[in-house]
C-alpha positions in Angstrom: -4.2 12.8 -0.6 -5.5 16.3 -1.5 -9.3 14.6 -1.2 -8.6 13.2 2.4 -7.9 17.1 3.7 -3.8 16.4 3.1 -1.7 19.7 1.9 1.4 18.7 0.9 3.4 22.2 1.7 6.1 21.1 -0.3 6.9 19.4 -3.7 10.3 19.3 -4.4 13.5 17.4 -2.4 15.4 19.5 0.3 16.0 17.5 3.1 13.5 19.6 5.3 12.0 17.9 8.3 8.8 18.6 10.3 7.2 17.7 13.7 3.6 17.7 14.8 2.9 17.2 18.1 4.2 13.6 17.8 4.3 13.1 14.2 7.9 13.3 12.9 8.3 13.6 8.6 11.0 14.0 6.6 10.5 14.8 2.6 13.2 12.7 1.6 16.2 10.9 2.0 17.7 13.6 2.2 16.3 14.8 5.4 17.5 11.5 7.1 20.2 12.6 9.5 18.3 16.1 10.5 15.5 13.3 11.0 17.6 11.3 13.2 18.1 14.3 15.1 14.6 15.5 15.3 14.0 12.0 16.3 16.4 12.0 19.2 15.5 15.3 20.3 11.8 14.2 20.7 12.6 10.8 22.8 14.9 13.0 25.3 11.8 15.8 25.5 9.1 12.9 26.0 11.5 10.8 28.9 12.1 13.9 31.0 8.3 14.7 30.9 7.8 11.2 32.3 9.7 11.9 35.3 
């Protein structure tokens, strides 16, 4: 990945998420529920910018 321009900023499990612009990442299973969360939070944001 590191030859594409990719820096993983992590390397171990934690359960940490991330979001870019519209890009949502979680580093492992762990992260799953905060994900869900993220997740949700970014669907509410993205219907009350519709309207």
């Amino acid at each position: 990945m590191s030859e594409q321009g990719l820096h993983v900023i992590n390397d171990d499990m934690t359960g940490r998420t991330h979001r870019d612009r519209k890009l949502l990442t979680g580093d492992s299973p762990l992260a799953s529920n905060k994900l869900g969360l993220l997740a949700a939070d970014a669907l509410i944001e993205a219907v009350r910018a519709e309207t």
